[in-house]
Each structure stands twice: as structure tokens, then as C-alpha cells.
Kinemage of the C-alpha trace (Angstrom):
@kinemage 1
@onewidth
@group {chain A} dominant
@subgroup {mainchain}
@vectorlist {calphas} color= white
{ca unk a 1} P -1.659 12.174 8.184
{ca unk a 2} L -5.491 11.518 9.120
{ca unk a 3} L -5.617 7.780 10.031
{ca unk a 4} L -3.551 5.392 11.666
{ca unk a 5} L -3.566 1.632 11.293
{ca unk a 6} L -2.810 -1.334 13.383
{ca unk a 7} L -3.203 -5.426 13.820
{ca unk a 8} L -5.772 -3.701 16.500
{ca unk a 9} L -7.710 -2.363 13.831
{ca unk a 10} L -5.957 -2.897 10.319
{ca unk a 11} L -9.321 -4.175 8.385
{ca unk a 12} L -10.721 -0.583 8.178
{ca unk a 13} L -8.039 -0.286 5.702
{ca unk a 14} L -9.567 -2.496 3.383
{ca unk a 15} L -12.602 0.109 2.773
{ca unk a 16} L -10.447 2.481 1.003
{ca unk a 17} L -10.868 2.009 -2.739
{ca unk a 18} L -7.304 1.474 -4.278
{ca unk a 19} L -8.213 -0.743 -6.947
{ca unk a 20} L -6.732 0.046 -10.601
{ca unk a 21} L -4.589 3.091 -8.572
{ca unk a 22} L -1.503 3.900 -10.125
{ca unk a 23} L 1.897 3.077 -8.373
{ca unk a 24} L 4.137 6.352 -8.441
{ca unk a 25} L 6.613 6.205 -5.701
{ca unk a 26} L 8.161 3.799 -3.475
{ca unk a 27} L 10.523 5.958 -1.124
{ca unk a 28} L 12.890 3.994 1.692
{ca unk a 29} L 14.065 5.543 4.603
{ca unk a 30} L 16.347 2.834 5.941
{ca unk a 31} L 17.624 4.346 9.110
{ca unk a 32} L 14.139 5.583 10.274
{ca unk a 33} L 12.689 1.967 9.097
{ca unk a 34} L 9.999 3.953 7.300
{ca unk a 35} L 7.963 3.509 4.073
{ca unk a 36} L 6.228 5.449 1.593
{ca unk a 37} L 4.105 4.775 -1.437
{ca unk a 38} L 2.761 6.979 -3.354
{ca unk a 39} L -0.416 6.243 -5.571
{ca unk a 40} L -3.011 7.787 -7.840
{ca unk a 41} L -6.371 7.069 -7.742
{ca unk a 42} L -8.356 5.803 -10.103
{ca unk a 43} L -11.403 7.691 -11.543
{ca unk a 44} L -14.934 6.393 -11.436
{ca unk a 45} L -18.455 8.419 -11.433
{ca unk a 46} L -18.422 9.495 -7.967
{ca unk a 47} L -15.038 10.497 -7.657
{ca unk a 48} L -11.992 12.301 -9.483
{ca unk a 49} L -8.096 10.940 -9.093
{ca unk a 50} L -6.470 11.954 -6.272
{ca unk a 51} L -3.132 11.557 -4.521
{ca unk a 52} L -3.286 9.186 -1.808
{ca unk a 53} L 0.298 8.364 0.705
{ca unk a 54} L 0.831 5.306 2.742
{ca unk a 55} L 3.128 5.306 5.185
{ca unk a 56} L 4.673 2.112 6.749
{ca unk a 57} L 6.260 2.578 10.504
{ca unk a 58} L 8.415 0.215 12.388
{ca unk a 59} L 8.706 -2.070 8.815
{ca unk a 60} L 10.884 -5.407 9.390
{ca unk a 61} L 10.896 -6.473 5.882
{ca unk a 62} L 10.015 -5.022 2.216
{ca unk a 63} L 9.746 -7.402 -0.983
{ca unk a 64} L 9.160 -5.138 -4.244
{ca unk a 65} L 10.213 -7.446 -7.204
{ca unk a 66} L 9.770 -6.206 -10.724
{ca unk a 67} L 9.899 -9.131 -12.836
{ca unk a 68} L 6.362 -8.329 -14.378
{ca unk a 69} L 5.229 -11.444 -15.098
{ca unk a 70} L 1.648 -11.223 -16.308
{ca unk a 71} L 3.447 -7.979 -18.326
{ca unk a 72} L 4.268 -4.354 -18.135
{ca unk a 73} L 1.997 -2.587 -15.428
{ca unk a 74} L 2.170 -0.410 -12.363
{ca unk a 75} L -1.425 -0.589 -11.333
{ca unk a 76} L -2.752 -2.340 -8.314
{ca unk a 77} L -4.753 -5.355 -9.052
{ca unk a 78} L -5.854 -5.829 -5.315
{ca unk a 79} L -4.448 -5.521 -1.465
{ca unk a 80} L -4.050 -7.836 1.133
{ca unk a 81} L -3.551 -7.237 4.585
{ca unk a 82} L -3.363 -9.667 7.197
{ca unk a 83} L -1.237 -10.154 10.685
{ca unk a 84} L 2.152 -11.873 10.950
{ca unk a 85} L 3.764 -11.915 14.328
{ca unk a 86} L 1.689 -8.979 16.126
{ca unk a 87} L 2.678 -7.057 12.800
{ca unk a 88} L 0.819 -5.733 9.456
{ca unk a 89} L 1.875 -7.763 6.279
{ca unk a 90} L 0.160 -5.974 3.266
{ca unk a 91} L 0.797 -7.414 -0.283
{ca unk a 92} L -0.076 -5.270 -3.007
{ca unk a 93} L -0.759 -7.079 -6.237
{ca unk a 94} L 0.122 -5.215 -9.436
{ca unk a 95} L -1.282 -5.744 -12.835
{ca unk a 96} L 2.001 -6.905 -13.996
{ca unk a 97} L 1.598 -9.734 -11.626
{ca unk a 98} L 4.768 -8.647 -8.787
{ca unk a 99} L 3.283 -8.733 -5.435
{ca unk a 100} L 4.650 -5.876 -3.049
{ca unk a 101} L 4.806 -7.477 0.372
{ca unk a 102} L 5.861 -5.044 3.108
{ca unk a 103} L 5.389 -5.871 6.911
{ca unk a 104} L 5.192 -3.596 9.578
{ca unk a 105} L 4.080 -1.877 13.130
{ca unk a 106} L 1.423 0.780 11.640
{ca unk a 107} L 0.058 2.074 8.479
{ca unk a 108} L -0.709 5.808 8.310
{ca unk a 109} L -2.611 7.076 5.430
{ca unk a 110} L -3.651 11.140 3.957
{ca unk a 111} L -6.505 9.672 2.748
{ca unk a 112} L -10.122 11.511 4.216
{ca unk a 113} L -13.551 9.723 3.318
């Protein structure tokens, strides 16, 4: 893992390019209150796809409905990130129009600039 996120400085976040990724994996580990999600990047001129992890540490809460209602999709549309309580809250925003809400302590990330 290469960076790690908090409310102290959560908005660096923000200037990693997710947009039009592709959601692979959502992966619970209850007991260790831990999320993953897996993505794909999306290709543009400068750069190729690549795999990119989140992790979530220290989550209290995880909303992933899949009621689609703009229609079938599992690409992200945009991310939010904002602080709730001294914690992250990150929405995710899919093309199909479910919003992924997940808040936690930290955010760790794979990703390298």
C-alpha cells in the first residue's frame, strides 16, 4: 500500500483519476472491520488501464445498493468524500445511478502517481 488517507488529509484523494473506472470487487472483512474495492481504470491518451485497490480501515457503516436505477452499469460516475464525525464518508456514484457510501477511519490506496 503506498498512501494513506485521513479527515487530516483526505482531499488529496480527490486527485486520483477514477472517473469511468470499472467496479470489480467489493470484498468485506467483517471481523477486521475492513474494506476492499477493487477497480479498473479507465484508458485515456496518457495512460493505459490499470488495477487500482482501496482499502477502508476502522469502517462503521457500508451502503452498496444495487437497484440500478438510471440502468445496468458498474462504472463510477464520480466520488465524494467528505467528513462525518472525525471519520471519512466516501460515496461512489455508479453509472447505474446506486451510490456506494462507506464511512470510515483511513483510506489506503496501491495507487503511485
Amino acid at each position: 500500500k503506498v498512501a494513506i488517507y485521513s479527515i487530516n488529509n483526505y482531499e488529496k484523494l480527490k486527485d486520483i483519476y477514477l472517473h469511468d473506472s470499472e467496479l470489480q470487487n467489493i470484498l468485506v472483512n467483517y471481523s477486521k472491520k475492513e474494506i476492499e474495492i477493487n477497480l479498473i481504470t479507465a484508458t485515456n491518451q496518457d495512460t493505459n488501464t490499470r488495477e487500482i485497490n482501496l482499502y477502508f480501515n476502522e469502517v462503521r457503516n457500508l451502503h452498496v445498493p444495487m437497484l440500478e436505477p438510471w440502468g445496468s452499469g458498474f462504472y463510477i460516475n464520480s466520488i465524494d468524500l467528505e467528513v462525518e464525525d472525525e471519520y471519512i464518508k466516501t460515496t461512489i456514484t455508479l453509472n447505474s445511478g446506486d451510490e456506494i457510501r462507506c464511512v470510515s477511519e483511513t483510506i489506503e490506496t496501491d495507487y503511485s502517481y
